[in-house]
C-alpha positions, 0 to 999 in steps of 0.5 A: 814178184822178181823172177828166181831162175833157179825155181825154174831150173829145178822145175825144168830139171823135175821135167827132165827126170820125170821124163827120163823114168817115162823112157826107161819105162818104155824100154828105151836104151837105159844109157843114152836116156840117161846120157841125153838126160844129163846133157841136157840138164846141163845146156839148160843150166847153162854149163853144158861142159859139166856132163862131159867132165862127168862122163870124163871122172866116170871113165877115171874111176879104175878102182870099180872098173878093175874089180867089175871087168874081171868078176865078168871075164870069168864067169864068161870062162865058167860058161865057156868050161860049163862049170856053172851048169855043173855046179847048177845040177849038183845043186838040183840034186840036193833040190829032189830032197826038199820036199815041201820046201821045194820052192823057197829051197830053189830060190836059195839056190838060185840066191847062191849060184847068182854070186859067181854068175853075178848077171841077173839076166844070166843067172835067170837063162842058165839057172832058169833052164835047168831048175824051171822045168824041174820045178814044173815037173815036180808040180809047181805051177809054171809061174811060181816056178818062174818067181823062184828062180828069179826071186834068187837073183840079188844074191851077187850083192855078196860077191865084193867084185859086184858091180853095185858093191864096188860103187858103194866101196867107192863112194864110201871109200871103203874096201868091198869086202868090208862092204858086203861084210857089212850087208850080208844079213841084211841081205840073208834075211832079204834072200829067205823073205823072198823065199819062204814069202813065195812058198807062202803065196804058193799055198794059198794060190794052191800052186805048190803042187799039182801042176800037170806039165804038157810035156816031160820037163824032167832035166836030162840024166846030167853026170855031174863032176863035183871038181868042177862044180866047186871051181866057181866058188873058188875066188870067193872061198879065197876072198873070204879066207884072206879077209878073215885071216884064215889064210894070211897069204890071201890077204893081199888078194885083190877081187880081180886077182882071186878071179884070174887065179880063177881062170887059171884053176878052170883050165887046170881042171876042165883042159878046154883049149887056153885060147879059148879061155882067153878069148871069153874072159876079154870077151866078159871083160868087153861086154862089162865096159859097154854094159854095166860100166856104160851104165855107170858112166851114163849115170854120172852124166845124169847126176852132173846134170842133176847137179848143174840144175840144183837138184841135187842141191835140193835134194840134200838140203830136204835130206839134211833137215829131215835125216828120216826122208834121207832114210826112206828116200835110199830105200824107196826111191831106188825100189820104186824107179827099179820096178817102173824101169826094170833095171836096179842098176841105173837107179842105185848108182845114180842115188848113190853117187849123187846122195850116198856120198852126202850120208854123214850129213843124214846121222848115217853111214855111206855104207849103210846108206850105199847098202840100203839103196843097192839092195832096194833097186835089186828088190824092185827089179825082182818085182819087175815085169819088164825085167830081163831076168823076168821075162827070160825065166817067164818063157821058160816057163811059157807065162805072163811076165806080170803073172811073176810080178804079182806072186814076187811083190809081197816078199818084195815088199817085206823084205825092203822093209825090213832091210830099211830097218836092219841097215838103219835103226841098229 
């Protein structure tokens, strides 16, 4: 039998990959596992210069790095100027007249804020530090409480300068707001799914009512100012009203420009020292390229060693000659990797630059496909018990990380089913 060194390519690079999942499982950094994965694909391919050129094209792609720089730098500023902790607690009030609904309505919330404060992690500490103890207060179990806030934390795939919108708006060469346009009920029936899932997991747990806190986890008396509690949604109010041509002198607006006019208005209306303002939002800006965009380029690496192996060769060949593994391949592979890892991050931009751009050849479109498989990794992760996120909102609610996995799962689960079939059976 002759020896076919591409078998044996593709079976090295499956190691590699199964490898690079076992390490990301167990917490090693998620960029240099992914950095060293890629490389080390390519030596084995026998191209090892096809990493560097893929870590060269990441740090090219100034069209996703503009918009994710800019949605970071200002909500530095919006912490820096507590105009997210007043638009937290204008929010809390409306949650003391919920009443039965007091659970799904604090994901909602959650759902809602996390589209200026676009982190998951983020959102989970400041979120999370206000609404958890209310929730316990108000009789919910520490661990639905921790799942409600945390079960929010995907709704920034509305904002067009997420970092995950912006890598679909790239490979599918459309403008992000067309991109969010395009999944927003998808992502709506996602958001109630987990929500009222939740509330039903509560119910027949019995922990909807009747928790005793320890301590008094009532919020503080918080006098909110509702001007600045409006100035984080400010940016996305002038995104949209130029998109729809509303107001046709928005129009031109770019994401980056709406979060500078953002800054500006944040000074207007809060008065905090403008060196001050300055120094957070480079500061977001920094912290965006090391974090997320290391991320992206990291991945890249990955998916050029992917490439330099023939496995993404493979990979597109099986798609193309049946379209429906191409389907539940974007929506449950990004899913699973994210729920093992604890990040949707790395695995939705690996999938979508190495997949998503291949779409036509599936009977989809890149958005769809783009769409299906950021949202998926989102709703893995939000199953995570290794999350970030998780594990913030789970010590402040004093619980087991997994406690919050097992109650989240099941609208998880039925919310990534039915955004399969909402982005590819219409």
């Amino acid at each position: 039998m002759a020896f076919d060194w591409g078998i044996v390519l593709l079976m090295l690079g499956g190691i590699i990959v199964a490898g690079t999942v076992y390490l990301m499982v167990k917490q090693y950094e998620t960029r240099m596992v992914l950095f060293c994965a890629g490389l080390l694909m390519a030596i084995i391919a026998g191209d090892p210069f096809a990493a560097f050129k893929g870590f060269s094209q990441a740090m090219t792609e100034s069209r996703v790095f503009e918009a994710i720089i800019a949605v970071m730098g200002f909500a530095m500023v919006l912490k820096l100027t507590e105009c997210d902790k007043h638009l937290i607690y204008l929010l809390v009030k409306a949650l003391k007249r919920a009443g039965p609904f007091l659970i799904p309505a604090a994901t909602l919330v959650t759902f809602f804020i996390n589209t200026s404060i676009t982190s998951a992690a983020g959102c989970s500490a400041a979120v999370g530090a206000i609404i958890i103890p209310f929730l316990m207060a108000a009789g919910v179990h520490p661990a639905i409480a921790a799942a409600a806030v945390f079960a929010g934390t995907y709704g920034a795939n509305f904002n067009p300068g997420y970092a995950q919108v912006a890598v679909v708006a790239d490979v599918a060469n459309a403008n992000p707001i067309d991109v969010v346009a395009n999944h927003f009920y998808p992502l709506l029936a996602c958001g109630f799914i987990g929500a009222f899932s939740l509330l039903g997991v509560a119910w027949i747990r019995k922990e909807h009512k009747g928790y005793v806190p320890e301590e008094n986890a009532t919020p503080p008396d918080f006098k909110v100012n509702y001007l600045w509690a409006v100035v984080p949604i400010v940016p996305l109010a002038l995104l949209i009203l130029g998109s729809n041509n509303i107001v046709p002198v928005f129009k031109q607006l770019s994401i980056s420009h709406a979060m500078i006019i953002g800054v500006f208005i944040a000074f207007a209306v809060t008065r905090v020292n403008p060196a001050k303002i300055s120094k957070e939002f480079w500061h977001g800006a920094g912290d965006s390229f090391g974090h997320i965009f290391g991320i992206i380029i990291c991945a890249l690496v990955f998916v050029s060693g992917m490439k330099a192996v023939g496995l993404i060769k493979a990979l597109v060949d099986t798609m193309t000659s049946n379209p429906d593994i191409a389907k539940i391949s974007a929506t449950f592979g990004p899913f699973l990797l994210a729920v093992v890892c604890g990040s949707g991050d790395a695995a939705s931009v690996a999938f979508n630059k190495a997949v998503t751009i291949h779409a036509s050849s599936f009977g989809m479109l890149p958005t769809d496909m783009g769409s299906l498989a950021v949202i998926a990794g989102a709703l893995g992760r939000t199953m995570s018990p290794i999350a970030g996120g998780a594990i913030i909102c789970c010590a402040f609610a004093k619980v087991n990380p997994m406690e919050l996995a097992k109650r989240n799962a099941p609208g998880m689960v039925i919310a990534a089913i039915v955004t399969m079939l909402l982005l590819v059976y219409r």
